[in-house]
C-alpha positions in Angstrom: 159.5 97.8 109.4 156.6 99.7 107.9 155.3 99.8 104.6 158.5 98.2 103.0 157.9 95.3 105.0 154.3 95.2 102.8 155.6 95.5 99.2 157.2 92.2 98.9 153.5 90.4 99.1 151.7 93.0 97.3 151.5 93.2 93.6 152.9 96.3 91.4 150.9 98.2 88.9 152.3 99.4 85.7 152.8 103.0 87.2 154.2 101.8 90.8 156.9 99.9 89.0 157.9 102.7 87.2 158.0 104.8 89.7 160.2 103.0 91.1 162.9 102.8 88.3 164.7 105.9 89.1 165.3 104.2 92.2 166.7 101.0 91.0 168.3 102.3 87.8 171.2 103.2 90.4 171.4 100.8 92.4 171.3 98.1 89.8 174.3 100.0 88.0 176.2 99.6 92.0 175.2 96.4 92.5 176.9 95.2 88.6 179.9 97.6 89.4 180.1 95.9 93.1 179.1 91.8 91.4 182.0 92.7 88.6 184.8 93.6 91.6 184.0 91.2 93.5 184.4 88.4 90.5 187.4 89.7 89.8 189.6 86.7 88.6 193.1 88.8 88.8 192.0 90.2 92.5 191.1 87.3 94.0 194.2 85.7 92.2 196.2 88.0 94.4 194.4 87.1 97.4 195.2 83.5 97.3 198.7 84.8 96.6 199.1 87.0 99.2 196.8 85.1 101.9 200.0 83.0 102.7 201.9 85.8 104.3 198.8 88.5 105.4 195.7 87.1 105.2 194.3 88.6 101.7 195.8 92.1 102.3 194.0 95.2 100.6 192.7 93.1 97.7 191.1 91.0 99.9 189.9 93.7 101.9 188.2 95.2 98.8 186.8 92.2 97.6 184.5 91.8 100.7 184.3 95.4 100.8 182.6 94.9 97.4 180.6 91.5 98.4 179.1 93.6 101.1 178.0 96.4 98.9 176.2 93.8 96.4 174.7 92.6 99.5 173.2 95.5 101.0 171.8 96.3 96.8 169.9 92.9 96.7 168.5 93.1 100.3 167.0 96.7 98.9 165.9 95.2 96.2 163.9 92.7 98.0 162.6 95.3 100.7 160.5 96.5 97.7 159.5 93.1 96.5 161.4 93.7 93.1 162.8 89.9 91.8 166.8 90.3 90.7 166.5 88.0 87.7 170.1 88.4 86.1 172.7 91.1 88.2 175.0 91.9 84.7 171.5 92.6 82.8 170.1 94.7 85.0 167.0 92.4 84.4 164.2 92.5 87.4 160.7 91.7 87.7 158.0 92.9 89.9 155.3 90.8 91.3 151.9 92.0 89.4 148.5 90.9 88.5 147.0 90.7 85.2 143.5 89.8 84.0 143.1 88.2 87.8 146.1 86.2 87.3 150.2 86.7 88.8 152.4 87.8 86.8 155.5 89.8 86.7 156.1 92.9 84.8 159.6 92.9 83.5 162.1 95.4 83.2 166.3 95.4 82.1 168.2 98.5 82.4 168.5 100.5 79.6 164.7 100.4 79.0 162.8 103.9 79.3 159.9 102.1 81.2 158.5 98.8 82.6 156.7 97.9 79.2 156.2 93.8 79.3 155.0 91.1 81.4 155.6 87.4 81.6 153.5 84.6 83.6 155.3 83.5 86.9 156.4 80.5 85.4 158.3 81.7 82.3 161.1 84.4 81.9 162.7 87.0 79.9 162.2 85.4 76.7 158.8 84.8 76.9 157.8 88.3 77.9 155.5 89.9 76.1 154.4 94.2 75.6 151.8 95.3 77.7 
């Protein structure tokens, strides 16, 4: 599997995380869209209605159309070693070291670049700028 196979044990720098974003940006926007269609209370409503007579129909279809889409977004997502921390945020961390210790450098979408870190043991509101 290459070098992808690599970047989920080695740690990010500031700039290699960035990097990345314009990468993820995307596919964290698909993989919300995807999370949000496949949640769908009034969808999967009609899929338990209509499973009785034709198994879940074109609603149903979708559904796992969309569950599958998700899927393939997260399983990117770990290929590069990137942590999905909340799916609606957009929130991620990347595995990193600071000051010889491991950390993660955390990022949400809407953010212009990866700009704070937190220790492996805490989360998004313990982060703290760079």
């Amino acid at each position: 599997m290459g070098q992808t196979a690599d970047r989920s044990e080695r740690p990010y720098t500031v700039d290699e995380a960035n990097r990345l974003l314009p990468v993820l940006v995307p596919v964290l926007e698909a993989l919300r869209t995807e999370l949000r269609t496949a949640a769908d209370r009034d969808g999967i409503g009609r899929v338990r209605r209509s499973a009785v007579h034709n198994g879940g129909g074109t609603t149903g279809s979708d559904l796992m159309r969309a569950g599958r889409r998700a899927e393939r977004h997260v399983d990117l997502l770990l290929r590069h070693g990137v942590r999905l921390r909340d799916p609606e945020r957009g929130l991620v961390d990347f595995p990193a070291v600071r000051e010889g210790r491991p950390i993660f450098l955390c990022w949400r979408l809407g953010e212009p670049q990866v700009a704070f870190w937190h220790a492996r043991d805490q989360g998004f509101d313990d982060r703290r700028p760079l």
